[in-house]
C-alpha positions in Angstrom: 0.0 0.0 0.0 1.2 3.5 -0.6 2.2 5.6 1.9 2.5 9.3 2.8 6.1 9.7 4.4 7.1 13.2 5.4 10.3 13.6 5.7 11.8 16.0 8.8 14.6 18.2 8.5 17.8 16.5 10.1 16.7 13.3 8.4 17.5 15.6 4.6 20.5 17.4 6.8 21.7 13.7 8.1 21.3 12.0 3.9 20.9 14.4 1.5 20.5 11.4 -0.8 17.7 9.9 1.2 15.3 10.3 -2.0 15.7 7.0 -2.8 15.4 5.2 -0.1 11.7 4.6 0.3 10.7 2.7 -2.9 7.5 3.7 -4.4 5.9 5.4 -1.7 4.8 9.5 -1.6 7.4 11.4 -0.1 6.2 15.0 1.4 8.5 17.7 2.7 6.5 20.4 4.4 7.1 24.2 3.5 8.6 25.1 7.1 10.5 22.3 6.4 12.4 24.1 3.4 12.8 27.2 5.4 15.1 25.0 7.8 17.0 24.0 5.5 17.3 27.8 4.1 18.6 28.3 7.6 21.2 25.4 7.8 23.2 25.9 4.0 24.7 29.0 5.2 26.8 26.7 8.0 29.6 25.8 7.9 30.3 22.2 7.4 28.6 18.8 6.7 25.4 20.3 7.9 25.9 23.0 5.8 27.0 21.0 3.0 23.8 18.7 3.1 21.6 21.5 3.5 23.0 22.9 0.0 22.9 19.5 -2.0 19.4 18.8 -0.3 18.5 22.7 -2.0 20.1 22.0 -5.4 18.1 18.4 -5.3 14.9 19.8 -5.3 16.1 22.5 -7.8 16.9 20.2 -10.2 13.6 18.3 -10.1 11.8 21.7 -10.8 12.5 20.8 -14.6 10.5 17.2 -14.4 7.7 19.2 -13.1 6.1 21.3 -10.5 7.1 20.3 -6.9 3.7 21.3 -4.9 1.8 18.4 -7.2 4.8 16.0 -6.9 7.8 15.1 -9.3 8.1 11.3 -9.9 11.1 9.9 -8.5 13.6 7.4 -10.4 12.5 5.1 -7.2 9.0 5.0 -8.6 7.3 7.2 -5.9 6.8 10.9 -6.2 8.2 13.7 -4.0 6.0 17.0 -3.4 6.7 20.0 -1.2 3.4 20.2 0.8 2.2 23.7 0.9 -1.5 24.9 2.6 -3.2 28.3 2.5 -5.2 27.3 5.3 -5.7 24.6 7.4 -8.9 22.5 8.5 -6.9 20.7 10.8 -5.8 21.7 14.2 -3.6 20.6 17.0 -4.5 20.4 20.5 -4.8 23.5 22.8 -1.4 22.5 25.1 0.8 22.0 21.3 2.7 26.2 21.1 2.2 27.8 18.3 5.4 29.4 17.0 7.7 26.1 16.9 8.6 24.9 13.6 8.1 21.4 15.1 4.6 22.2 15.9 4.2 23.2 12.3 5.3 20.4 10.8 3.0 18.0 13.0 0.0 20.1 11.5 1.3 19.6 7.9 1.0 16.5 8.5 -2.5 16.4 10.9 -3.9 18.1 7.4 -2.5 15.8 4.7 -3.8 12.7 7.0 -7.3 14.5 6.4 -6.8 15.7 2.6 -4.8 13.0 1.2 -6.9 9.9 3.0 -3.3 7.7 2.9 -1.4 6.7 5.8 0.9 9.5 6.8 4.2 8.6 8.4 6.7 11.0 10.1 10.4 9.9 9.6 12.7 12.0 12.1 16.0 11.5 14.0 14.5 13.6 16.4 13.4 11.8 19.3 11.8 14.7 20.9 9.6 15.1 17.4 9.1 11.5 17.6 6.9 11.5 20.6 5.3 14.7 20.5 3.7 12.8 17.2 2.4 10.1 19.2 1.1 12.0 21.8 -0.8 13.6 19.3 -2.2 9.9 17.8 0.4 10.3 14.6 2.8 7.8 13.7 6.2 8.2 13.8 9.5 5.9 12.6 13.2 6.8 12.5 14.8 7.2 9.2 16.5 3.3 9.4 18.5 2.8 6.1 21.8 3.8 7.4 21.0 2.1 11.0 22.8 -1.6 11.4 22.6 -3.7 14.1 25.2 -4.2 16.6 25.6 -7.8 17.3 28.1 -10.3 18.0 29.3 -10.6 14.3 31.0 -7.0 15.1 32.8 -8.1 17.6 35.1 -9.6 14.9 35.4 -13.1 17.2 33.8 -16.2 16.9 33.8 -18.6 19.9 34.2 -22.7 19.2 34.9 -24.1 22.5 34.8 -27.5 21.3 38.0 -29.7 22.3 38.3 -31.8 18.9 38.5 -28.7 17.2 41.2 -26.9 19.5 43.0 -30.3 19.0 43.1 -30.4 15.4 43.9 -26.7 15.1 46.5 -27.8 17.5 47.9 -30.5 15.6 47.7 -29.1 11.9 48.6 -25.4 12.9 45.5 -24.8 10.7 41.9 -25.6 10.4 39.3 -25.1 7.3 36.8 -23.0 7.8 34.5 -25.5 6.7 34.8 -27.6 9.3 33.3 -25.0 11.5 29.7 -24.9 12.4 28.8 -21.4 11.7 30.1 -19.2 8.8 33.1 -16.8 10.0 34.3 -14.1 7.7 37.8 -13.1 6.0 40.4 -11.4 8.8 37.7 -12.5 11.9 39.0 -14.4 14.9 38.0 -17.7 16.0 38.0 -18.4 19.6 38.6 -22.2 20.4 39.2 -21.6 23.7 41.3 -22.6 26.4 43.8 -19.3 25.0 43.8 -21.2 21.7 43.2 -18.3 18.9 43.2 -18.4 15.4 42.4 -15.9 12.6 40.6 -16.2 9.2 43.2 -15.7 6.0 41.9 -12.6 3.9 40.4 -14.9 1.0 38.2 -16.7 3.8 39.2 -20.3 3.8 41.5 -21.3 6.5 42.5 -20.3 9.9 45.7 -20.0 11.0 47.8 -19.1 14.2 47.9 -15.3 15.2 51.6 -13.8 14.7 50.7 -11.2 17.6 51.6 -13.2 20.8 50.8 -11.6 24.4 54.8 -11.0 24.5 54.8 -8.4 21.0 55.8 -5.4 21.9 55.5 -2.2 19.5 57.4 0.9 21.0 57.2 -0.5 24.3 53.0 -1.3 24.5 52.2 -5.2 24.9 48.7 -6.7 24.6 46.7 -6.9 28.0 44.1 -8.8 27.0 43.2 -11.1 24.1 41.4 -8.4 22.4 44.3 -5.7 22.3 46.2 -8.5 20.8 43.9 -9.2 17.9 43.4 -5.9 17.4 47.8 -5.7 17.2 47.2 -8.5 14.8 45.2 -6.3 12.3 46.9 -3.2 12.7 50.4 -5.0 11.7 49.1 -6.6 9.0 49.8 -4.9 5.7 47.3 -7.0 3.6 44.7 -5.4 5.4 43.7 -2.1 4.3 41.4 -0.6 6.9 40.8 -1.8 9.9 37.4 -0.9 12.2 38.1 -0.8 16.3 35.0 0.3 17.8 35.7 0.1 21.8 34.3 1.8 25.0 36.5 4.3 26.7 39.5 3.1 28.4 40.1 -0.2 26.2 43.4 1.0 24.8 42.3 1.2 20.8 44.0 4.9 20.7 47.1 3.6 22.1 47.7 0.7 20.4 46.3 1.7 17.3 49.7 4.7 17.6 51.7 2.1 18.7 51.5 -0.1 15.5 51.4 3.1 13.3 54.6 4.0 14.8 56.2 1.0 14.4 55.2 0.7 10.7 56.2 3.9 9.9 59.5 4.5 12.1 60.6 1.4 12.5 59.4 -0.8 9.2 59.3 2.4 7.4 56.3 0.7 5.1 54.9 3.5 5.1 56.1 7.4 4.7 53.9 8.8 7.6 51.9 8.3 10.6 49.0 10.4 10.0 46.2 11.1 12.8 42.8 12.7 12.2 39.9 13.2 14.5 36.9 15.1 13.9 35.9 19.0 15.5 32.0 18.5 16.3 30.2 19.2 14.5 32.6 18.1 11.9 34.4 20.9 9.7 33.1 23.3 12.8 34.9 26.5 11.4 37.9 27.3 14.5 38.9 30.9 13.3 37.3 32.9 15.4 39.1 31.5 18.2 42.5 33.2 19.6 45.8 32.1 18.1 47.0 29.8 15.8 46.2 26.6 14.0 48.2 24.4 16.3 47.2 26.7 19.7 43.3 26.0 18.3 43.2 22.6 17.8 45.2 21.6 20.8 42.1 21.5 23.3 40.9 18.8 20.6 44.0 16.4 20.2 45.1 16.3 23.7 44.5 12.5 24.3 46.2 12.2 21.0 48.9 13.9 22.7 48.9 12.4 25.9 49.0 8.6 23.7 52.0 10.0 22.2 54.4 11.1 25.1 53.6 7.8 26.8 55.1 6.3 23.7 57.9 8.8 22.7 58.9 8.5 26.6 59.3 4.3 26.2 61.8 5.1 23.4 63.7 7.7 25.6 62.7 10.3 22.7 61.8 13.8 21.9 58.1 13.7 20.8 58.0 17.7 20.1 61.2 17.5 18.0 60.0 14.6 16.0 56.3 16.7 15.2 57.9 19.9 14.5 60.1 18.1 11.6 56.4 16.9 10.3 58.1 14.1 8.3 56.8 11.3 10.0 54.1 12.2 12.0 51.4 14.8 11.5 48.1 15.3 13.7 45.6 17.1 12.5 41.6 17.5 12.4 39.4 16.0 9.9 38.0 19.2 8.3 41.4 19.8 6.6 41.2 16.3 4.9 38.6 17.0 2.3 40.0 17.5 -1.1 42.8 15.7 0.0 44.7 12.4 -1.5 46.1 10.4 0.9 49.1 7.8 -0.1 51.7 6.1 2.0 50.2 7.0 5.1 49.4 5.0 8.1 46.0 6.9 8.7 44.3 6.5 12.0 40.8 8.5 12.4 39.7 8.7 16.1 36.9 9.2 17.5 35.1 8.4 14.1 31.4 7.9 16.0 30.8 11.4 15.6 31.1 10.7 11.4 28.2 10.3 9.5 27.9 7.1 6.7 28.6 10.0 4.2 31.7 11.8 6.0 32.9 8.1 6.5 32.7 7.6 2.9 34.3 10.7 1.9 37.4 10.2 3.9 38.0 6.5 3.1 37.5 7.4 -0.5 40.2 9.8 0.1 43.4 6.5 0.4 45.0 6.8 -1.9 48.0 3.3 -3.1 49.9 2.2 0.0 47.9 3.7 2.8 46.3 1.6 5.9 43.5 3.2 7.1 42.3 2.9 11.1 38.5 3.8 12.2 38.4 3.8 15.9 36.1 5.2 18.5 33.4 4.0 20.7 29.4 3.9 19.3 28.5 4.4 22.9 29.8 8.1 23.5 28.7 10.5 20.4 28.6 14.2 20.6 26.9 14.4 17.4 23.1 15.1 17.9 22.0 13.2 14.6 24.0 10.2 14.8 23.3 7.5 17.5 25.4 4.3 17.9 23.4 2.2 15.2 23.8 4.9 12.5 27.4 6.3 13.2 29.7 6.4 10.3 32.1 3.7 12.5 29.4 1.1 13.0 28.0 1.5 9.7 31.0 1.2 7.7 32.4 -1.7 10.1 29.0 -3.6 9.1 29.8 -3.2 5.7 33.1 -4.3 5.5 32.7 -7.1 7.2 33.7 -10.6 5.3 35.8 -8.1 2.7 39.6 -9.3 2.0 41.4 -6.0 2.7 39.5 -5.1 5.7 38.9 -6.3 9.6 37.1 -5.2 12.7 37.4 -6.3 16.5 35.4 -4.9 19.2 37.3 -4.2 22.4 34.9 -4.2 25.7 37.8 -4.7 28.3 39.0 -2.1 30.2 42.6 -1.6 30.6 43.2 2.3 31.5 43.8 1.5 35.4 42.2 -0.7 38.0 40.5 2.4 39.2 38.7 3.4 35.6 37.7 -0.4 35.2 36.3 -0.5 38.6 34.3 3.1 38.1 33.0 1.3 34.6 31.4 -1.3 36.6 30.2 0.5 39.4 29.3 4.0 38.1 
């Protein structure tokens, strides 16, 4: 049956290219809909950004027809700008007048009456979500981009069965079709008793980890078995990008530096160590603020920082000498790496939760031959208010790289900061 979806403003600010996304169904953006977005192109940004491709969208559809009686879609359902001179409808005495909100929910009180189709509200506001129901309208999340997070994220698969651990044992290998369950390329199988072993990249075998609990990269060992699968796929060159989602205080920062530094200063297979994170909102404009570029981003790359001394110290060096040479090592924010290519680098982005699907996309697209790419950041802690930890540009990109040859993912849940941050984890 065809429905009437109205589409809210972050959902067009969140994926611009969202047009095509609900098959043949009516999409409806209401008039104080556009006026938001008129607001948002001027920022600076990917809101910004979106705002303006969501604006020349909807300009270039004016050709195919006029927008206020709906413009068929290459998805087979139409899209029309809703506009009303006056309104039969009402909402209820307690809902302000005045809020754009408010507006939209009697855009869409009026088209349930006029167009006699089920009406559906998509939003990433939660807020707008249930101010709809409240007021007997239905409401859904926009869900494309959304994956769920389940235990084929973690990147491990657990076979605690003793004739497999004894033929791993024995043959130093194992098919993967002697398992029980399908495991993907670069994944970890767990056949426990400490017995680990890791999928080849073309997805047939599994094999002994290299990483032992004794590797040490510039003085940084594994703690726990996760750390060292995770020092597994950041030393491996055949893997391209590698996804570490992990809740505060598991070490991915750390580690993820210490194998970059390795690689780069040590192994040299690669020019430069290059680390990224993101200003929030992402490509947030910092010149208004006193000093210069370094003095400015500072308050943002201090536990970038802090992971580096701690290594620099191990090796008995100079860590401001080595960054003010800028040869090896460069740390910078993410708003700077649009436009750019990126080859022979050792790339790590942190905090990458607060990336949309689309800023994910962008940078990734921006490797260029010979560059490892690390995503790391925890799906639990976001700043960004139109992401949530099913729709962040980590998650979603770690779901779809999953079972690919050049890439892996492992989830670290153990705390390893100090027996005083674990404890607070489990107690606070």
């Amino acid at each position: 049956m065809i429905k009437d979806f109205i589409l809210d403003t972050n959902v067009l600010v969140h994926d611009p290219y969202c047009f095509d996304n609900f098959e043949d169904n009516n999409l409806i953006i209401p008039f104080p809909v556009l006026e938001e977005i008129d607001k948002l192109k001027k920022n600076s940004g990917s809101v910004g950004q979106n705002a303006r491709k969501v604006n020349r969208f909807l300009d270039s559809l004016r050709s195919k027809g006029r927008l206020t009686e709906g413009v068929r879609l290459e998805s087979g359902g139409t899209l029309r700008i809703a506009v009303f001179n006056e309104f039969k409808s009402q909402l209820p005495p307690f809902a302000a007048s005045g809020y754009k909100d408010n507006a939209i929910l009697l855009y869409m009180k009026e088209l349930e009456l006029v167009d006699k189709l089920p009406v559906i509200l998509v939003s990433k506001d939660i807020n707008m979500r249930v101010k709809a129901d409240i007021m007997g309208m239905k409401a859904e999340d926009y869900l494309h981009d959304k994956v769920e997070i389940d235990d084929k994220l973690s990147g491990v698969h657990t076979f605690d069965d003793s004739a497999l651990r004894d033929k791993f044992i024995d043959r130093d290998e194992l098919s993967v079709d002697e398992l029980s369950d399908s495991v993907g390329a670069n994944e970890f199988v767990d056949f426990g008793k400490g017995i680990f072993g890791r999928v080849t990249p073309d997805g047939e075998m599994i094999v002994p980890l290299e990483v032992t609990m004794d590797t040490s990269n510039w003085g940084i060992k594994p703690r726990n078995y996760e750390q060292m699968m995770a020092m597994e796929l950041l030393l491996d060159d055949r893997v391209r990008v590698v996804f570490i989602p992990g809740i505060a205080g598991t070490g991915k920062t750390l580690i993820s530096l210490a194998c970059g530094l390795r690689k780069v200063v040590d192994e040299k297979k690669y020019e430069r160590l290059l680390v990224a994170r993101p200003i929030i909102p992402m490509g947030q404009d910092i010149g208004y603020l006193p000093g210069s570029m370094e003095e400015k981003i500072d308050p943002w790359m201090t536990p970038i920082y802090d992971n580096l001394y701690l290594l620099f110290s191990n090796r008995h060096m100079d860590m401001d000498s080595f960054l003010k040479k800028r040869e090896q090592l460069e740390v910078e924010v993410l708003s700077y790496i649009r436009g750019r290519s990126i080859p022979n680098q050792y790339f790590i982005i942190d905090e990458a939760q607060n990336l949309s699907p689309h800023e994910i996309k962008t940078i990734i697209t921006r490797v260029g031959e010979n560059t490892k790419i690390v995503v790391i950041g925890d799906p639990y802690q976001i700043d960004n208010s139109y992401l949530d930890a099913y729709s962040n540009g980590l998650t979603y990109a770690a779901s779809r790289f999953r079972d690919k040859e050049l890439a892996g993912h492992i989830t670290l849940m153990k705390g390893e900061r100090s027996e005083l941050a674990s404890l607070a984890a489990d107690l606070l």
